[in-house]
KOLNU-331575 format. One record per residue (C-alpha): residue number from 1; residue in three letters; chain; z, x, y. Coordinates in steps of 0.1 Angstrom, whole numbers. Example, Ala and Ser with C-alpha at 12.3 -4.5 7.8 and 13.67 -1.06 7.14 Angstrom:
BEGIN
   selum   doza   kolmi      pz      px      py
       1    ALA       A      78     123     -45
       2    SER       A      71     137     -11
***
This chain:
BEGIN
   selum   doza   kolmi      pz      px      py
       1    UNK       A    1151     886    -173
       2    UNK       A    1127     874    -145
       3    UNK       A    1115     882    -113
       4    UNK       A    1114     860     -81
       5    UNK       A    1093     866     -58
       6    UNK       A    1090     847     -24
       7    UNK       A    1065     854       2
       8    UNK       A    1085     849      39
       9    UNK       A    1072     849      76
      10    UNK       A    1096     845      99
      11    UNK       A    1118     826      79
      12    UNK       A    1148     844      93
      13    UNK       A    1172     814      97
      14    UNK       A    1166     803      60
      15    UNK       A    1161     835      37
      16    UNK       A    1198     844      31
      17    UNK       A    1204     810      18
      18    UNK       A    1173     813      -1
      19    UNK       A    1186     843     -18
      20    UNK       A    1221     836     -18
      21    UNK       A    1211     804     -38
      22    UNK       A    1187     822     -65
      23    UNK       A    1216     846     -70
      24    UNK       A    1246     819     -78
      25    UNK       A    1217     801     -99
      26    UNK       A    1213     831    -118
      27    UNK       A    1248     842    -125
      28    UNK       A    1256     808    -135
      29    UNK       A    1232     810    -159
      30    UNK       A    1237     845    -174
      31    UNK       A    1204     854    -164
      32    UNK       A    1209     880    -137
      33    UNK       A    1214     905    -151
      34    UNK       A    1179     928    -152
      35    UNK       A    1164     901    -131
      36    UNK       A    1151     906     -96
      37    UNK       A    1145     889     -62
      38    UNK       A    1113     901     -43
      39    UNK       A    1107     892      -7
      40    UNK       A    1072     903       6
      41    UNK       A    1079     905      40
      42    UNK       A    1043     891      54
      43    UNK       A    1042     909      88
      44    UNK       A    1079     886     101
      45    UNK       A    1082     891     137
      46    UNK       A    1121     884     136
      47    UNK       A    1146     899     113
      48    UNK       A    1134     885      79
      49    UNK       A    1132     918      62
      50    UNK       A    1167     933      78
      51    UNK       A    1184     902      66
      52    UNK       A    1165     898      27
      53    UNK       A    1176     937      23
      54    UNK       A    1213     930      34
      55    UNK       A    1212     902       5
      56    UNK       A    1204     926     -22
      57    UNK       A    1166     917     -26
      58    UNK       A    1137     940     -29
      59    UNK       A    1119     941      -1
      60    UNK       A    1081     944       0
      61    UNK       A    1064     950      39
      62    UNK       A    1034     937      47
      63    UNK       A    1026     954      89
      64    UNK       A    1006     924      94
      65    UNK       A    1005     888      85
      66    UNK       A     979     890      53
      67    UNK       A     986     853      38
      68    UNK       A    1004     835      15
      69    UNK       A     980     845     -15
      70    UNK       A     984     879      -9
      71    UNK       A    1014     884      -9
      72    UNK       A    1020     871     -40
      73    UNK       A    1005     892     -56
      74    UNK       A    1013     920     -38
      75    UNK       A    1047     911     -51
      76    UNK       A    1033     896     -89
      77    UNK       A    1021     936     -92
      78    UNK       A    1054     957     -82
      79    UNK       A    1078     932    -102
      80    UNK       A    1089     949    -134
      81    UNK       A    1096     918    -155
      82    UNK       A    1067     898    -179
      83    UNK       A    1084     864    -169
      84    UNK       A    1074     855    -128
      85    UNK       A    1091     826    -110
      86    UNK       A    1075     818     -74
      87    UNK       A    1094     798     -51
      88    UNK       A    1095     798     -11
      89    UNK       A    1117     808      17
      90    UNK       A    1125     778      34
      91    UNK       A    1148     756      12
      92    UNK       A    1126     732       5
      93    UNK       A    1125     741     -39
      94    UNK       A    1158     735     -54
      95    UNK       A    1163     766     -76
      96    UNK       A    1189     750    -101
      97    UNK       A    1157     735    -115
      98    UNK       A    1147     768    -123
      99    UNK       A    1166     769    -161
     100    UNK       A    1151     737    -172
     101    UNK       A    1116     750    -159
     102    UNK       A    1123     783    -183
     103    UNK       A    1133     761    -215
     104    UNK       A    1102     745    -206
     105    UNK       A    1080     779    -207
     106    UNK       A    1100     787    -243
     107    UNK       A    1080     754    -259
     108    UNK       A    1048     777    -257
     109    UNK       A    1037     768    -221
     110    UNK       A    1016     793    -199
     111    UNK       A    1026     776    -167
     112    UNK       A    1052     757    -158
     113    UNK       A    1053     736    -121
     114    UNK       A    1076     721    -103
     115    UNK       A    1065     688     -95
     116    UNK       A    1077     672     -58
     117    UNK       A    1094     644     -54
     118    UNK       A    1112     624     -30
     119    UNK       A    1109     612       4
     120    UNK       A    1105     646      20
     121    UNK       A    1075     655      -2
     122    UNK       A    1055     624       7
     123    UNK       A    1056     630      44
     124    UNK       A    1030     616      70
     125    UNK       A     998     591      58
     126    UNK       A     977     617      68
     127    UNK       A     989     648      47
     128    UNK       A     997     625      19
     129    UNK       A     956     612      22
     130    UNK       A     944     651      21
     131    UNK       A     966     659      -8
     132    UNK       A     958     631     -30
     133    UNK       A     921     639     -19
     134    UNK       A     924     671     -32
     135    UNK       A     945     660     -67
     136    UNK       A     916     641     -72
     137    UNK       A     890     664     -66
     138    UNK       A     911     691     -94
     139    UNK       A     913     663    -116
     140    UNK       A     877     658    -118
     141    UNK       A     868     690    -118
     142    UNK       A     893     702    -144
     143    UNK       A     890     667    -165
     144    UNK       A     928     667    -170
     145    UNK       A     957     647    -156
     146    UNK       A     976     667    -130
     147    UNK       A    1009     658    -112
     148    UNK       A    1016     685     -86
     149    UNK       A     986     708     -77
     150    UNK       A     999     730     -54
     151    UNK       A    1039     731     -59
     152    UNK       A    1049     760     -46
     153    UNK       A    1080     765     -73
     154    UNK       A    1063     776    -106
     155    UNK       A    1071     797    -139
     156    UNK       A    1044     818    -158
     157    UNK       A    1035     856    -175
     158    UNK       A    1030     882    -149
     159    UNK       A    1001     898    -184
     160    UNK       A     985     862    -176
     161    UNK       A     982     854    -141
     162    UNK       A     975     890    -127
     163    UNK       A     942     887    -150
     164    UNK       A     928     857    -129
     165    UNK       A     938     880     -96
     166    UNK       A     902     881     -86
     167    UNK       A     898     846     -85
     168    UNK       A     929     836     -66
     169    UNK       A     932     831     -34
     170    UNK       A     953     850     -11
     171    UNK       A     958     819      14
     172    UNK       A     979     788       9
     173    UNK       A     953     779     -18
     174    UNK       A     969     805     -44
     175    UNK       A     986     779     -63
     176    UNK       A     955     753     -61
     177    UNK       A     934     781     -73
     178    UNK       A     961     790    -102
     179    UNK       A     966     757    -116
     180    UNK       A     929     752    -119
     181    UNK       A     921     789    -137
     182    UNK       A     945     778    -162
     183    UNK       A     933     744    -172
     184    UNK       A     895     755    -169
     185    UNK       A     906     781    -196
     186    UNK       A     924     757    -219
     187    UNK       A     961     772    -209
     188    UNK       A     990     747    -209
     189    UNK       A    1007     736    -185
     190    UNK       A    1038     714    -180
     191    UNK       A    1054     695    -152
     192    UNK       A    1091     692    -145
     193    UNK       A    1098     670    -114
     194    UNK       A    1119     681     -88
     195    UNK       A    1134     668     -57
     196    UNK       A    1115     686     -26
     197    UNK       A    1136     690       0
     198    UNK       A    1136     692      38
     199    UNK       A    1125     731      51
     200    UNK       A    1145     753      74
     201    UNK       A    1127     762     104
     202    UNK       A    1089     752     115
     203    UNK       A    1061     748      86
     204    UNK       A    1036     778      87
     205    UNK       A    1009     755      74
     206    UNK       A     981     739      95
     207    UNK       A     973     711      79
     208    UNK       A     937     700      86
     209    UNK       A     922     737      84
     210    UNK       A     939     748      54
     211    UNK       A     933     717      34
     212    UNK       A     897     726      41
     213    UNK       A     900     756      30
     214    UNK       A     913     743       1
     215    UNK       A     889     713      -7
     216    UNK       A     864     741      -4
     217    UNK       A     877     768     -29
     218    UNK       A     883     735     -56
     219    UNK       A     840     734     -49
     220    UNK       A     834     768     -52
     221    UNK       A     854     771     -86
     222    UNK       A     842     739    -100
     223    UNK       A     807     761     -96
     224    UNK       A     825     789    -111
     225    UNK       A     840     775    -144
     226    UNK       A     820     739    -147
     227    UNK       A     790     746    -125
     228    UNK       A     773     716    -146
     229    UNK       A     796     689    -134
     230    UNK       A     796     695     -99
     231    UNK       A     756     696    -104
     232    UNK       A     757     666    -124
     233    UNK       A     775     642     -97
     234    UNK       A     748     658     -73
     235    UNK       A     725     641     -96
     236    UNK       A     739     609     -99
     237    UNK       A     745     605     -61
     238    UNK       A     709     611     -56
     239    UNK       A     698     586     -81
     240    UNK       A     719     564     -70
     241    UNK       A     706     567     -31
     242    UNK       A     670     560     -47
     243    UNK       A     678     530     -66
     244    UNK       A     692     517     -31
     245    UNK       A     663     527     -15
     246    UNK       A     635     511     -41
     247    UNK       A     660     479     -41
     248    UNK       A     655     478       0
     249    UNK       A     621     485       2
     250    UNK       A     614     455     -26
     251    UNK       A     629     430      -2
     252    UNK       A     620     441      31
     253    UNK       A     584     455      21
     254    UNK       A     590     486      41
     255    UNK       A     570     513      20
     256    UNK       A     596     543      31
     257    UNK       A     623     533      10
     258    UNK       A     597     535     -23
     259    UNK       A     591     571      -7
     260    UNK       A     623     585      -3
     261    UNK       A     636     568     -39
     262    UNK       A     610     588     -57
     263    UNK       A     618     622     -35
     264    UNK       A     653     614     -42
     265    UNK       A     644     609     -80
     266    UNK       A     628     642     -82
     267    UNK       A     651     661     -66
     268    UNK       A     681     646     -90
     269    UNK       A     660     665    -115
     270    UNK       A     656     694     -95
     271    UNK       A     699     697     -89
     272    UNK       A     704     689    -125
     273    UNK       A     681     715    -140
     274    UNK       A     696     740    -114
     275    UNK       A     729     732    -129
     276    UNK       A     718     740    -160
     277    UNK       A     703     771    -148
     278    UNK       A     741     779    -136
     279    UNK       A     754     771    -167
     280    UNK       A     729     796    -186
     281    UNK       A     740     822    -156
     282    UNK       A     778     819    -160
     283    UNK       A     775     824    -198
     284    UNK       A     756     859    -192
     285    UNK       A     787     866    -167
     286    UNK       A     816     855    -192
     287    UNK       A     798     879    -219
     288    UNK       A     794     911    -194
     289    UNK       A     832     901    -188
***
């Protein structure tokens, strides 16, 4: 038994074959039955909840638009089964990849992601630049290899996910923010590739803002779970700036550069020993925890 639950705003034109398709996926599979589809209805201005509660789905209203985030959870908390399958609105996740995903999260996995591919996910230069930027910036923060960081079609334990509430996000970051709790607290996760495909109706995303957004959260919880790393590369940078400036100052005799080297140098020590400070800090947190 699972429960899907699919944030939607104003996703009118797409949601009954959203819903239509999750329901022919599940019968085929013999998993329908107890299962449920949840539509948080995030403040639509069109007929998105009429239509989702024709189909058969429970409906979840949000009066205003609150985010992407927080509707999922909204809808994480009122589903009634353990196992929770995300997806979204608009076409774009095939859910016949759904199955595979749940033999996946049998193995022992605590989240399982659907990982884009195809010509659709790849998109423009510029949104494929951002969103390697930001795989990058996970990567090094979480030390681990990661193919999709914010795949919008994912399988995990509603006991799990609903205890790193606090530190998700309630914007499009949610899934950024999820896949980086769980490998910063040694869960597993596993990838299954799936073709992304093109979305019904006009993307609610904008782009440069909410990769921001992003990029800054992936900061802010590098601070929060490895606050020493983040302090670390501070440190680094700043040596690195002062071995440029003693290097120009030898060869162009300006006296400056010897300056600002060894006000760089101390500072490096200054970030570092602050990151260790933070380290010492998060410790006393995780124990009052």
């Amino acid at each position: 038994m699972i429960s899907v639950v699919i944030p939607a705003y104003n996703e009118e034109n797409a949601i009954e074959k959203t819903i239509k398709e999750i329901q022919k996926v599940m019968k085929k599979n013999k998993i329908d039955k107890g299962s449920e589809i949840i539509i948080v209805n995030d403040g639509s201005t069109d007929n998105t909840k009429s239509v989702a509660e024709k189909c058969g789905a429970v409906v979840i209203n949000n009066p205003t638009n609150m985010g992407y985030g927080f509707s999922l959870k909204r809808g994480i908390n009122k589903a009634k089964n353990e196992m929770i399958v995300i997806t979204d609105a608009d076409l774009t996740y095939p859910f016949e990849s759904v199955p595979k995903m749940l033999e996946k999260k049998k193995e022992g996995f605590d989240l399982v992601v659907g990982a884009r591919t195809g010509k659709y996910y790849k998109q423009s230069f510029f949104k494929s630049f951002l969103r390697r930027l930001m795989k990058h910036l996970v990567q090094f923060v979480s030390g681990k290899k990661i193919k999709d960081i914010n795949s919008g079609l994912r399988v995990f334990d509603k006991s799990l996910v609903t205890k790193y509430f606090p530190r998700l996000c309630d914007t499009f970051s949610f899934t950024t923010s999820q896949t980086l709790a769980y490998l910063m607290n040694n869960h597993f996760v596993c990838y299954v590739d799936i073709p992304y495909n093109k979305r019904v109706g006009k993307s609610k995303i904008k782009l440069f803002r909410d990769s921001l957004k992003s990029i800054r959260y992936i900061l802010e919880a590098c601070v929060y779970y490895n606050p020493l790393k983040i302090f670390t590369l501070l440190s680094i940078i700043l040596i690195i700036l002062s071995i440029i400036g003693f290097i120009f100052s030898h060869f162009v005799h300006i006296n400056a550069g010897y300056i600002l080297g060894i006000g760089g140098l101390l500072l490096s020590i200054i970030v570092f020993s602050i990151g260790l400070l933070a380290v010492i800090l998060k410790q006393i947190m995780d124990k009052n925890d």
